[in-house]
MIMIBA-146750 format. One record per residue (C-alpha): residue number from 0; residue in one letter; x, z, y. Coordinates in steps of 0.001 Angstrom, whole numbers, plus 500000, padded with zeros to 6 digits. Layout:
BEGIN
num|residu|xx|zz|yy
NUM|A|X|Z|Y
...
This chain:
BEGIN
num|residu|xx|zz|yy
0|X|500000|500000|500000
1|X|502592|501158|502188
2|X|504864|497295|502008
3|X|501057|495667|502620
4|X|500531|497867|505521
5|X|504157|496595|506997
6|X|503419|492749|506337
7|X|499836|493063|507998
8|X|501473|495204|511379
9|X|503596|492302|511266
10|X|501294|489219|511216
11|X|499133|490640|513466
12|X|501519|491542|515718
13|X|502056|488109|516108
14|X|498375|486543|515772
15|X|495595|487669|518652
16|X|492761|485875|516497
17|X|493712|487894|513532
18|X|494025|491488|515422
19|X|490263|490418|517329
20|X|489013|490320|513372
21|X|490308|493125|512264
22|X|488861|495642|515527
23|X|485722|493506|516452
24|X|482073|493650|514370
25|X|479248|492339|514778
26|X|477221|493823|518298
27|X|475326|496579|517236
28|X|472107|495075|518505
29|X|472888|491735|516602
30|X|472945|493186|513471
31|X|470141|495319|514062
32|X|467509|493344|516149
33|X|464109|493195|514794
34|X|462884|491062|512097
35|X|462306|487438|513115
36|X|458940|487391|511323
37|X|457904|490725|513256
38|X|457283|492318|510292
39|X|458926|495841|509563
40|X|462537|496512|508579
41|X|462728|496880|505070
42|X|465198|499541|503851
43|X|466752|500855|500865
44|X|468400|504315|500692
45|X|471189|505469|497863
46|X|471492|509251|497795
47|X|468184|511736|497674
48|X|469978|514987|498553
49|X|469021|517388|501585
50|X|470363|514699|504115
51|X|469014|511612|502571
52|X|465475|512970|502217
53|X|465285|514737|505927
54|X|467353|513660|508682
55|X|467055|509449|507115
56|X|464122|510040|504920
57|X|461194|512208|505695
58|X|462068|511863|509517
59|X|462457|508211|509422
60|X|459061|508221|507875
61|X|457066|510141|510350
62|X|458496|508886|513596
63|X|459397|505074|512850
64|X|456837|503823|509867
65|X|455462|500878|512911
66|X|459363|499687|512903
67|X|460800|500209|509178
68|X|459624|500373|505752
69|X|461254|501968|502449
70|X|461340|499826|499907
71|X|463690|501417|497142
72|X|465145|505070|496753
73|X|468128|505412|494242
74|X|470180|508334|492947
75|X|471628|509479|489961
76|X|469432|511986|489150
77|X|466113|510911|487991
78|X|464350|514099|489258
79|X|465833|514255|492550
80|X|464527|511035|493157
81|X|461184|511013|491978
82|X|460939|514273|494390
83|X|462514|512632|497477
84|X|460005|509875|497020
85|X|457176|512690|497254
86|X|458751|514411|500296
87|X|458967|511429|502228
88|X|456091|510382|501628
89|X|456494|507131|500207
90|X|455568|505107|497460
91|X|458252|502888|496340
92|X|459884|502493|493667
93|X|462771|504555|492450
94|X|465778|503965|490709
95|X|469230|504969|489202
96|X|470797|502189|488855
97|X|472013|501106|492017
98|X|472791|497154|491874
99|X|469094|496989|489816
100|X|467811|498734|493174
101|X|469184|495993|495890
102|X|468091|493325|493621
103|X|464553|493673|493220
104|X|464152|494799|496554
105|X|466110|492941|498784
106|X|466480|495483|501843
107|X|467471|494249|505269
108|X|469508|497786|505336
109|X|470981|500150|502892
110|X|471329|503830|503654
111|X|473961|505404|502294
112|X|474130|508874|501384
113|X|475516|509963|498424
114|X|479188|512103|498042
115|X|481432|511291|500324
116|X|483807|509622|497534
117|X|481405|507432|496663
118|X|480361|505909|500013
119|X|482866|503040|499556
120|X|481448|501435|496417
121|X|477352|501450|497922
122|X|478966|500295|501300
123|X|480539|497180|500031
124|X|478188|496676|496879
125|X|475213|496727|499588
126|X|477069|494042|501624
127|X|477779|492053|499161
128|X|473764|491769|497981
129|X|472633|491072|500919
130|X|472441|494077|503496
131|X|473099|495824|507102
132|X|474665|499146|506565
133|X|473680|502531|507823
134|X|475949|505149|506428
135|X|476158|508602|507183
136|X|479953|510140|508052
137|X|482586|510041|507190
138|X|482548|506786|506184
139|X|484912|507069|503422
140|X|487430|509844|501909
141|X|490791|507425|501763
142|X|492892|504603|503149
143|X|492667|502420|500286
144|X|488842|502862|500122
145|X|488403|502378|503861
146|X|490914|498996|503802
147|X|487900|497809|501215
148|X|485512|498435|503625
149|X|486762|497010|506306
150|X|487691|493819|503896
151|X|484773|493191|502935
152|X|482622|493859|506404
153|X|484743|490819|507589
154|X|483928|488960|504135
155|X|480583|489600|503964
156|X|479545|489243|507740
157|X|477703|492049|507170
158|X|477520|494898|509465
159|X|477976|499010|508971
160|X|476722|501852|511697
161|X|478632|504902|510682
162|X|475785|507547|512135
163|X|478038|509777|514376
164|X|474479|511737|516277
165|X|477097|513927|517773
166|X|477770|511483|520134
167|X|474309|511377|521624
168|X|473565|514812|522259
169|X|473399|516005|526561
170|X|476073|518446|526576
171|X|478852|515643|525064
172|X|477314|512946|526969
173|X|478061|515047|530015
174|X|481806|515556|529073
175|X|481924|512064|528661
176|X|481055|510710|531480
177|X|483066|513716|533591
178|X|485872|511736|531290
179|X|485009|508191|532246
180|X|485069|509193|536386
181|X|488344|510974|535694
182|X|486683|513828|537603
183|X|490553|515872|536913
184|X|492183|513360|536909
185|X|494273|511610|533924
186|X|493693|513613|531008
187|X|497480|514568|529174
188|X|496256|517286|526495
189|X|493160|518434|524574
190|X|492719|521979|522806
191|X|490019|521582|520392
192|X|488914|524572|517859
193|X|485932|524234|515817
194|X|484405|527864|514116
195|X|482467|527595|510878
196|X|480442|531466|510162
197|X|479939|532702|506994
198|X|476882|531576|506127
199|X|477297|527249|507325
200|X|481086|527398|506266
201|X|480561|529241|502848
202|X|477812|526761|502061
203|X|480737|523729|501615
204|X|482188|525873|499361
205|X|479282|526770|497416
206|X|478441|522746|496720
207|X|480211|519089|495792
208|X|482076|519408|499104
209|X|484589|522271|497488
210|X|486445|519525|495515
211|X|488412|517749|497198
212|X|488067|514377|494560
213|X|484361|514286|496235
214|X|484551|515400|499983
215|X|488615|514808|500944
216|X|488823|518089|502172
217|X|486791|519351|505569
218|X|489226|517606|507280
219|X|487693|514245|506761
220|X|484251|515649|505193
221|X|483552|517790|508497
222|X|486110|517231|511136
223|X|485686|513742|510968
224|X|482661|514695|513063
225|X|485419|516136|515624
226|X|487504|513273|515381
227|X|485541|511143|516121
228|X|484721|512911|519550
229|X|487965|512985|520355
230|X|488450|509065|519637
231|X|484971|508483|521599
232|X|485886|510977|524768
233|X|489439|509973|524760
234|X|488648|506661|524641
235|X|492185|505824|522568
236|X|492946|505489|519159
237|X|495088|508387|517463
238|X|499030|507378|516635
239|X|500738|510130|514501
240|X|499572|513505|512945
241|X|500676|516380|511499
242|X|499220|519430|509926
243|X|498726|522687|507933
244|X|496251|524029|505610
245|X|495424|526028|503165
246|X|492624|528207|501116
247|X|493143|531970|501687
248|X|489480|532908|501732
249|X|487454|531080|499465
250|X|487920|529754|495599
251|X|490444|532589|493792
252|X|491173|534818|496416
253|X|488784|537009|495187
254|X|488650|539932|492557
255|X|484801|538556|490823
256|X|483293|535321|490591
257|X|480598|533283|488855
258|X|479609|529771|487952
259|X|476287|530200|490887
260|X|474517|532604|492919
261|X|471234|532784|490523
262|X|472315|534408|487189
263|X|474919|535891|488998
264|X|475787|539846|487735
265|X|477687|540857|491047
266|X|474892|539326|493274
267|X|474221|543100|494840
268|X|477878|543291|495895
269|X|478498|540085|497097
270|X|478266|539932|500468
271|X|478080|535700|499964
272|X|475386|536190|497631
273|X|473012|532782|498775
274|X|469373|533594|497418
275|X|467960|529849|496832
276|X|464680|531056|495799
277|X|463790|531844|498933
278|X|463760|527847|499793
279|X|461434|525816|498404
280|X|462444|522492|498862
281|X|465730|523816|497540
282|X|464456|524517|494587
283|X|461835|521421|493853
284|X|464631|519364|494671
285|X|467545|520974|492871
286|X|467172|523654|490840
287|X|464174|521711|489333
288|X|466696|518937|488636
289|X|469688|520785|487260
290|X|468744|519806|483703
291|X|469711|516260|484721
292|X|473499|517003|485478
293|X|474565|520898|485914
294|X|474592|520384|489706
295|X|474067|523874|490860
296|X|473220|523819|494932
297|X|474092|527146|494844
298|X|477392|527871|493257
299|X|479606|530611|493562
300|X|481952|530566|496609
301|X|485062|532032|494510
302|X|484648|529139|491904
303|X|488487|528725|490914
304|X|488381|524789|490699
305|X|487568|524979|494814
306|X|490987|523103|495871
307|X|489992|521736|499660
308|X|491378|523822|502655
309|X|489315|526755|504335
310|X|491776|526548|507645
311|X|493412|524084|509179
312|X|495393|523307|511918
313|X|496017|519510|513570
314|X|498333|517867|516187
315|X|497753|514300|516453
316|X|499362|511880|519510
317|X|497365|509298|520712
318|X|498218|505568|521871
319|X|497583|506770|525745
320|X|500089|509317|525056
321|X|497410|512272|524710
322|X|498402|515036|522633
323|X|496283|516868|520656
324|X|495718|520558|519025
325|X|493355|520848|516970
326|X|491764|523845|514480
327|X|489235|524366|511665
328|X|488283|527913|510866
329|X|485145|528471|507645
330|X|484944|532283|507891
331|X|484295|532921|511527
332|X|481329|535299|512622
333|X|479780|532666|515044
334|X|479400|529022|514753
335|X|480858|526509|517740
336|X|483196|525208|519260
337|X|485733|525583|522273
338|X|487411|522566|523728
339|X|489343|522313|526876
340|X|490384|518872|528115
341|X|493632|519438|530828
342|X|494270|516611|533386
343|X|496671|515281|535929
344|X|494332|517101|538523
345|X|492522|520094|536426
346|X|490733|521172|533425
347|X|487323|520418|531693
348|X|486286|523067|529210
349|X|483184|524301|527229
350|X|482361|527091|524569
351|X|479553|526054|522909
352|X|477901|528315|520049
353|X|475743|526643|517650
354|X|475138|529607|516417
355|X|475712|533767|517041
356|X|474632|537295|516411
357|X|473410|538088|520099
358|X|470742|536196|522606
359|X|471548|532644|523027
360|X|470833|530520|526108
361|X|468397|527266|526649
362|X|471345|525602|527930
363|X|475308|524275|527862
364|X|477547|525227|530425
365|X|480855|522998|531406
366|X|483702|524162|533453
367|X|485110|522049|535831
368|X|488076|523263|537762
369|X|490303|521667|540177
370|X|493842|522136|541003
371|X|494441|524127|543381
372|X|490794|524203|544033
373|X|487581|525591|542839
374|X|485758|526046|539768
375|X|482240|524203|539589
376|X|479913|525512|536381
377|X|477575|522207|535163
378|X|474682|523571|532938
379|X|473563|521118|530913
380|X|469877|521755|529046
381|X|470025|521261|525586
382|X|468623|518785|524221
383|X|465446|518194|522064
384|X|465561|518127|518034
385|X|468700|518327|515324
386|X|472325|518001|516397
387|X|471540|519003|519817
388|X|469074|515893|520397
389|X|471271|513893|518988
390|X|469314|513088|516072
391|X|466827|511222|518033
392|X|469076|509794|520445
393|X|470751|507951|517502
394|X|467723|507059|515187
395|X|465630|505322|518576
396|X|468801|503166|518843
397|X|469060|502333|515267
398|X|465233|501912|514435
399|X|463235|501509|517709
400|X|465236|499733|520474
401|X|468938|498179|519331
402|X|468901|496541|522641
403|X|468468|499770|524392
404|X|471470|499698|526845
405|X|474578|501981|525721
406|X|476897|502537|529125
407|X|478437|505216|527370
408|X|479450|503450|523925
409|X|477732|505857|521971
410|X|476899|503074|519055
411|X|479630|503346|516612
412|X|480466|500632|513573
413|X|483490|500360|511196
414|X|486582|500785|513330
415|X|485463|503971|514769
416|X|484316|505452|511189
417|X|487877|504344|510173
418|X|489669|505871|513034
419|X|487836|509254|512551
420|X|488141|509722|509035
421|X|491729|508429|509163
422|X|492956|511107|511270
423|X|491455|513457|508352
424|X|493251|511494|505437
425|X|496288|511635|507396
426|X|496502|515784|508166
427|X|495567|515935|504832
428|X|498925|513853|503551
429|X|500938|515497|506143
430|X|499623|519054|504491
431|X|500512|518186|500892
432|X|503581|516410|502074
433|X|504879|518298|504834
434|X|505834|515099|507342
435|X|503943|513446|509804
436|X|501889|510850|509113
437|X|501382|507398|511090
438|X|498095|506173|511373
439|X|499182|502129|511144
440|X|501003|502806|507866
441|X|497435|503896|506553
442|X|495007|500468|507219
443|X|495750|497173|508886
444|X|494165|498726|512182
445|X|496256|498996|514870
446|X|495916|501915|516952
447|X|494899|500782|520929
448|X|495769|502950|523751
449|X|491848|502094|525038
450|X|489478|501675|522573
451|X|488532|498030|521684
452|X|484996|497283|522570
């Protein structure tokens, strides 16, 4: 991969036509405009777990049925399907064999989400029969699986939206365009720290995302979220990285353990003792399905085969010469984030808690402050539904209105779900190698120093 990665740097070095192919899709509206007939959408989805059945299932149903219609639900559990079909609220057909799925329905788009490992064989499978994708982050879990992607995107002429709804919530729409007016000037550094609490954090650990053969590690399962805020504010591509990790909390470190929290014997001591019985739609759609293949939604958080990171620590350069710190804790008390942005002129910072143990407020606050100046507090309302309003933000430009207008490039395709979940891939070989890692020795995509439209 590595002598591939060399040859391509090379050729394109020298060949403007071949670098426009390998940064440039299809416009997002182009690929998904409304149907020339005016009849719905018609769309396929691969993966009925908690994500596939309620943010791009059930939702999708109930606010966009006059635009879109499922024709085909597919996953390899035959009883998780069969209930995702009921919870949506829709009555196609089901299926669990994928490739029998996109061929007797024919969907416009396939969404895709299934583990994170797997997202590169439905991405290109669904291009290849036919379809738009819409896949939910990250996009893939390594370099050789994104290079596929992006292979056969330009193969195919097909077209992938990589569904980053962070993007479109108020609060980072604000920072972004303080960003784009250069309100402190040029911006030279970026402290980023990202708090998981014990009850969201645990819950990777307690599911498919603790191995790191399914997820690639929080750094690209999770942070690739971050990432790709950082690409999207920054406006650049990311160079180099380099990083540490490693799992001092969860998996072993612990005196008991057991295989989940259910039939567990220490479940009165266990302070990470998850009671799934009080959720029904957990149960219907899992535990009611574990006879199909031992997938236990509720497994034990000191499982000894866990063997992704629970902290982690990032510093990444990027091609406008911003440096970057960056840190994942998954034991914190409170859930958020604090990010400070420090320019030529001043700093832009925010603490933003998705979720604490005292009063919260109806809004997000960003300070401004100026050289040698003052300090100017922006509170920005938060915004209406999941993800901070993001959800909806992102699901009216995908289903409703592709044409809306997007001044703040919020619309994300393949190169930007590459360039997120790269930086991931490459902490995680600078953790289990102990170098730095260059992002162009990864993929044939060249980092930019501002991000090609």
């Amino acid at each position: 991969m590595k002598n591939k990665a060399i040859n391509r740097r090379t050729f394109m070095a020298t060949s403007a036509t071949a670098l426009a192919g390998a940064a440039v899709t299809r416009p997002f509206s182009s690929a998904f405009a409304a149907s020339p007939t005016g009849k719905r959408t018609r769309l396929a989805m691969v993966g009925t777990g908690d994500r596939g059945t309620g943010m791009w299932g059930k939702s999708v149903v109930e606010q966009y049925s006059d635009y879109v219609e499922f024709v085909g639900l597919c996953d390899i559990n035959p009883g998780r399907v069969k209930f995702g079909r009921k919870y949506m609220g829709v009555n196609c057909d089901t299926f669990t064999n994928f490739e029998e799925m996109m061929a007797k329905t024919k969907p416009d788009r396939l969404i895709v989400t299934t583990v994170d490992a797997t997202h590169n064989h439905y991405i290109i499978k669904g291009m290849e029969m036919g379809a738009d994708i819409i896949t939910e982050k990250p996009m893939t879990t390594d370099e050789v699986k994104c290079q596929s992607i992006l292979d056969t995107e330009r193969q195919a002429g097909k077209n992938v939206v990589v569904t980053f709804n962070y993007r479109y919530s108020p609060h980072r729409a604000r920072l972004k365009e303080l960003l784009m007016e250069e309100r402190v000037g040029r911006i030279t550094s970026v402290d980023f720290h990202w708090y998981l609490d014990i009850y969201h954090g645990a819950d990777y650990f307690r599911r498919w995302h603790r191995l790191r053969e399914n997820s690639g590690t929080l750094l690209v399962h999770k942070a690739t979220h971050h990432f790709d805020l950082l690409n999207w504010w920054l406006d650049s591509d990311p160079v180099e990285v380099f990083a540490y990790g490693d799992l001092e909390h969860y998996g072993k470190n612990h005196s008991f353990r057991h295989t989940h929290c259910r039939p567990c014997p220490y479940k009165k001591k266990c302070k990470f003792y998850y009671d799934m019985t009080q959720n029904e739609f957990r149960m219907k759609l899992y535990a009611d399905n574990e006879k199909y293949d031992n997938y236990h939604r509720d497994g034990c958080v000191w499982r000894e085969d866990i063997n992704i990171f629970d902290k982690m620590a990032v510093q990444a350069k990027y091609a406008n010469n911003v440096q970057l710190n960056y840190s994942l804790t998954t034991y914190s008390p409170y859930e958020g984030y604090r990010i400070a942005f420090n320019g030529m002129k001043g700093r832009i910072e925010t603490w933003i808690h998705e979720r604490q143990p005292w009063p919260m407020e109806n809004y997000n606050e960003i300070r401004v402050t100026d050289n040698f100046g003052q300090t100017e507090l922006i509170r920005v309302p938060h915004g209406g539904g999941g993800h901070g309003g993001g959800d909806t933000r992102l699901k009216d430009k995908i289903f409703k209105d592709p044409n809306m207008p997007d001044p703040l490039r919020q619309a994300a395709g393949t190169r930007d779900g590459a360039m997120s979940c790269l930086i991931g891939i490459a902490a995680r070989k600078s953790i289990d190698s102990g170098k730095p890692v260059r992002i162009d020795s990864l993929t044939d995509l060249l980092p930019q120093a501002t991000r090609p439209a």
